[in-house]
VEXDREN-2710 file (C-alpha; in Angstrom, 1 decimal):
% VEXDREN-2710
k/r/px/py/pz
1/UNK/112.4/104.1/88.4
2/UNK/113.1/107.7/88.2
3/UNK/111.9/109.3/91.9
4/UNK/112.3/112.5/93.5
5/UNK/112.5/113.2/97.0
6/UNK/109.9/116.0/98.3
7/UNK/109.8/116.9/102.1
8/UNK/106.7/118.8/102.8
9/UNK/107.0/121.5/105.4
10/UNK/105.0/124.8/107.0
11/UNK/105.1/126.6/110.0
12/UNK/101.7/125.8/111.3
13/UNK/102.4/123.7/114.0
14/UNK/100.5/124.7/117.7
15/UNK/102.6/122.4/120.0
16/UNK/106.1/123.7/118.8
17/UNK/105.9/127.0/117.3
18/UNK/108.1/127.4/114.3
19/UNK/109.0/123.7/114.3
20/UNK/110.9/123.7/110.7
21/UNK/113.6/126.8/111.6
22/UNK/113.9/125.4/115.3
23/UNK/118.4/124.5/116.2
24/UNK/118.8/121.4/115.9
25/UNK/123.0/120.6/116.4
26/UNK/123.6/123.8/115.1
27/UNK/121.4/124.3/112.3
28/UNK/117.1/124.1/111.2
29/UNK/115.3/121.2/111.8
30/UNK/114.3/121.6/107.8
31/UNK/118.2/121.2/107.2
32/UNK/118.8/118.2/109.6
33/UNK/116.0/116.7/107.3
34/UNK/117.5/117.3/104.3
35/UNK/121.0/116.0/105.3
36/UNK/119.1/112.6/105.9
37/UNK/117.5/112.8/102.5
38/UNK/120.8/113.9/100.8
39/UNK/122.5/111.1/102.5
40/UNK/120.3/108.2/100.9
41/UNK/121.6/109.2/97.5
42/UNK/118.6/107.9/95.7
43/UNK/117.2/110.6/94.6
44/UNK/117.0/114.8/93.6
45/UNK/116.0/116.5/96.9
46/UNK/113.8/119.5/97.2
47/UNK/112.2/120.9/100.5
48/UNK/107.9/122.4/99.7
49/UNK/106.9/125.1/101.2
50/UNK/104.6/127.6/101.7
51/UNK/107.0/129.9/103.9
52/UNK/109.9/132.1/102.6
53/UNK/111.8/131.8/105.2
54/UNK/112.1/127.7/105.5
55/UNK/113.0/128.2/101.6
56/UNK/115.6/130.6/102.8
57/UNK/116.8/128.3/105.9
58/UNK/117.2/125.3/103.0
59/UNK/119.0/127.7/100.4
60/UNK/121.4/128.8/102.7
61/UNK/122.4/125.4/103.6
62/UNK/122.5/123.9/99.8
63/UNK/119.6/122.6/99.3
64/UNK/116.9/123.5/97.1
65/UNK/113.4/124.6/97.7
66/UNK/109.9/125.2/95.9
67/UNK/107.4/127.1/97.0
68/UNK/103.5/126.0/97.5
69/UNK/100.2/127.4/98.2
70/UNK/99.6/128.0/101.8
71/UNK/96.3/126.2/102.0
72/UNK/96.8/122.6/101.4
73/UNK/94.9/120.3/104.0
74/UNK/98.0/117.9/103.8
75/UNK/101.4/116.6/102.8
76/UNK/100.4/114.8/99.9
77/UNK/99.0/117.5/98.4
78/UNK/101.4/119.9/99.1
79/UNK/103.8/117.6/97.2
80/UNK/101.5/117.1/94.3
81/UNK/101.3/121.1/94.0
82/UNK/105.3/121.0/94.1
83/UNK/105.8/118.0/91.7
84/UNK/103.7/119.6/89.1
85/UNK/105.4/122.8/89.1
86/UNK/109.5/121.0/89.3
87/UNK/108.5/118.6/86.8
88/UNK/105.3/119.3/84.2
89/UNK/106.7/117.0/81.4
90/UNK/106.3/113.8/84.1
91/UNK/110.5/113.0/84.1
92/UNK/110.2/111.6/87.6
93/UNK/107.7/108.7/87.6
94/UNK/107.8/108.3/91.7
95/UNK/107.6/110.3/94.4
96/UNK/109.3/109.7/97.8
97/UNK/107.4/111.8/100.7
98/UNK/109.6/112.5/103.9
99/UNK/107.9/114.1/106.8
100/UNK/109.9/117.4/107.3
101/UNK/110.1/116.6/111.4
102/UNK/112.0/113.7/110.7
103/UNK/115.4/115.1/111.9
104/UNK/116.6/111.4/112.8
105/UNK/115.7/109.3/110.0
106/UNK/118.0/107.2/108.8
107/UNK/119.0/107.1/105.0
108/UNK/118.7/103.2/104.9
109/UNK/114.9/103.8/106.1
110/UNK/114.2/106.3/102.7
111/UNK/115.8/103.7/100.5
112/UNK/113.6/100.7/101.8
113/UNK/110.4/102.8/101.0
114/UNK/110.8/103.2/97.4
115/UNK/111.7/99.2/97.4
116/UNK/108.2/97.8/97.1
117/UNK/108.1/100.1/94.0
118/UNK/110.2/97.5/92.0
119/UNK/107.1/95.3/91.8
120/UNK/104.9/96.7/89.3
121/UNK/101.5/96.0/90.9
122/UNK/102.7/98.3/93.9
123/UNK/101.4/101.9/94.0
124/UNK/102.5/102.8/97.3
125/UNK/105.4/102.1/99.3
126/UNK/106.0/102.3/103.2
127/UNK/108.0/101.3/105.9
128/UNK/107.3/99.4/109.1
129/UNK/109.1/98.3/112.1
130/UNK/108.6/96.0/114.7
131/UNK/106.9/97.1/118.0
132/UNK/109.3/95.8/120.7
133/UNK/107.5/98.1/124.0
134/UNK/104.3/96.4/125.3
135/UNK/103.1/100.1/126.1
136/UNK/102.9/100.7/122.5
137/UNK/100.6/97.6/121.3
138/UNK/97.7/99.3/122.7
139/UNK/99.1/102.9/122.2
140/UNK/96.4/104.9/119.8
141/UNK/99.4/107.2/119.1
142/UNK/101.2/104.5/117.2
143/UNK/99.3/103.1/114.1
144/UNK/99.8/99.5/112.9
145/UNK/100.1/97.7/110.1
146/UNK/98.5/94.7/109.0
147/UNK/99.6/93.0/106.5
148/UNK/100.2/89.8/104.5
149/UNK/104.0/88.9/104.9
150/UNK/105.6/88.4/101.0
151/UNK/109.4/87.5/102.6
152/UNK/112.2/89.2/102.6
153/UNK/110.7/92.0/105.3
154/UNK/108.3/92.9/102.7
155/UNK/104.2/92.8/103.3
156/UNK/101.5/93.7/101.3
157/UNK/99.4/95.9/103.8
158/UNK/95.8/94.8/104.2
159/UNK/94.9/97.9/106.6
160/UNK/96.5/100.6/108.8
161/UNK/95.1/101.2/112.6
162/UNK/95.1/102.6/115.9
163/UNK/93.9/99.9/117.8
164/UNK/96.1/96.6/118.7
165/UNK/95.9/94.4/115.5
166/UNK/95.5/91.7/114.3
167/UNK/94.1/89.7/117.3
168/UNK/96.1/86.6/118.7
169/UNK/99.7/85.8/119.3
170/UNK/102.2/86.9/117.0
171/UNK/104.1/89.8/115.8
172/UNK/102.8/93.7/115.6
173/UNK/104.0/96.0/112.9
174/UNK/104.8/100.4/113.7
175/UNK/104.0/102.0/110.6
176/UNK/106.2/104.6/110.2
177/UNK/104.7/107.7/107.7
178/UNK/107.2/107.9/105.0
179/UNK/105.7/107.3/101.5
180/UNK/107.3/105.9/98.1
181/UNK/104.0/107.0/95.5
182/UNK/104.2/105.9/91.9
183/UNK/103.2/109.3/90.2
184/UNK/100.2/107.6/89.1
185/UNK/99.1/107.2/92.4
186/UNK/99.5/109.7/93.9
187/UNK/97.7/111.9/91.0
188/UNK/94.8/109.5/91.8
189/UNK/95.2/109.7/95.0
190/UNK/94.9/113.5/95.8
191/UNK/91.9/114.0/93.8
192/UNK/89.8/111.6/95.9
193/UNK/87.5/113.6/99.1
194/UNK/88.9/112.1/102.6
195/UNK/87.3/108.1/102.7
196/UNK/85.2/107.1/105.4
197/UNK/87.7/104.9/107.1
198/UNK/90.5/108.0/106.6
199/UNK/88.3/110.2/108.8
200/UNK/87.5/107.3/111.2
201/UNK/90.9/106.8/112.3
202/UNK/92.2/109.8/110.9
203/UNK/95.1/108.2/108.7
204/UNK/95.3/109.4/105.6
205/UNK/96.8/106.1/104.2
206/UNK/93.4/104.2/104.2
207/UNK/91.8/106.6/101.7
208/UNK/94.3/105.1/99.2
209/UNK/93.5/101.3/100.3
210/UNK/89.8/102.1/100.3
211/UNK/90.4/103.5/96.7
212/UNK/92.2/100.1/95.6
213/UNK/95.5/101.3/96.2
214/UNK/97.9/98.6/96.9
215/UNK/100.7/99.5/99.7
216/UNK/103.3/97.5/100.3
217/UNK/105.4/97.7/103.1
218/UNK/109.1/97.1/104.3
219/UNK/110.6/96.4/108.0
220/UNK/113.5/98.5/108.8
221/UNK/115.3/98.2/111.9
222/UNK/114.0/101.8/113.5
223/UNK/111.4/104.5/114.4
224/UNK/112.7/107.6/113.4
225/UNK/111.9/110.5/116.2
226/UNK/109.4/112.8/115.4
227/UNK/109.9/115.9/116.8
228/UNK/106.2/117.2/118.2
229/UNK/106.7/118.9/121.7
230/UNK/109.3/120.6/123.4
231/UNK/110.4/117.0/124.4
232/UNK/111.2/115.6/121.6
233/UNK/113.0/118.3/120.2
234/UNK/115.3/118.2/123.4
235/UNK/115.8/114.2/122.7
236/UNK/116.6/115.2/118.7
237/UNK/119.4/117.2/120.0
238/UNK/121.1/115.0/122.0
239/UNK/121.0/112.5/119.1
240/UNK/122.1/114.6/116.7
241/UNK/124.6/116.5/118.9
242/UNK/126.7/113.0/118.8
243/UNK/126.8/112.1/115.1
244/UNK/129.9/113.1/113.6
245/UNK/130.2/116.5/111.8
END
């Protein structure tokens, strides 16, 4: 396939004020983002945004950046906006979507995302990883995956939730939110209204499985940080501080 990497980001954030243009190890969150994406060499990076001055912040360090409307409910669309303007004549036929507060990821977990995309009945890929804390089986802040298992790590996910499923012994999936879309998809996708499960347990990803969608999903061996509070930006540091430069 031919994919492009987008990385969707805006300075709307309540908890943590100016999350995107906040030092992590010396430079932007936004840039220790890109660095990850850069470093899976699978794809053209480019940052979308709705704010000069994260385009700016990704210039300065190399990376490229495309600028969106600011009222975009979500990601997906935001990257749809940016994908039609980098590319009108359809070149890229996927679409890798990397949460811009991702500062950790790690580039093995973009390139098992876009995996499930080598199967052709596919329109969505994802990855997963196994939930090791009891705390976090019956956390509503982590959502799980269940899914069929197709072997080699790879499911075919039946439905995304908060609560602790499926039922009965066995093991329980973290869904992680980065996103491998075939174009196609994601085209249909973004010009559906929000799906009635989608606003139940506000996750986006079950509009797509409500609309026939097939996601497929692959275990990688972590759960990148998100960087939310003041917290977790402090924890980003400190795990960035010691990679090598």
């Amino acid at each position: 396939m031919r994919p492009i990497i987008l990385i969707p980001a805006r300075l709307a954030a309540t908890r943590l004020p100016d999350k995107p243009l906040l030092d992590i190890a010396g430079v932007p969150m936004i840039v220790q983002v890109l660095r990850r994406a850069l470093e899976a060499d699978v794809a053209p990076v480019f940052v979308a945004t709705d704010t000069r001055a994260i385009a700016a912040a990704v210039e300065a360090a190399g990376g490229a950046a495309v600028m969106t409307r600011p009222d975009h409910a979500s990601g997906s669309d935001r990257i749809f906006e940016a994908l039609e303007a980098l590319d009108p004549d359809g070149r890229f036929d996927a679409v890798i979507n990397i949460q811009g507060d991702l500062p950790t990821v790690a580039p093995e977990t973009i390139r098992a995302t876009v995996r499930p995309l080598a199967d052709a009945e596919v329109a969505i890929g994802t990855p997963v990883a196994l939930i090791v804390r009891e705390a976090e089986k019956t956390a509503p802040s982590v959502v799980k995956m269940v899914g069929t298992p197709l072997g080699g790590g790879r499911h075919r996910a039946l439905y995304f939730t908060r609560a602790t499923a499926p039922w009965g012994e066995g093991p329980l999936y973290h869904h992680i939110g980065l996103y491998a879309w075939r174009r196609s998809a994601l085209a249909r996708f973004v010009g559906l209204p929000p799906s009635h499960l989608e606003r139940r347990e506000k996750l986006e990803q079950l509009r797509a499985l409500e609309a026939g969608l097939r996601i497929d999903a692959m275990e990688v061996a972590e759960v990148p940080l998100g960087v939310d509070t003041p917290e977790d930006l402090e924890r980003a540091r400190v795990l960035l501080a010691a990679r090598p430069r």
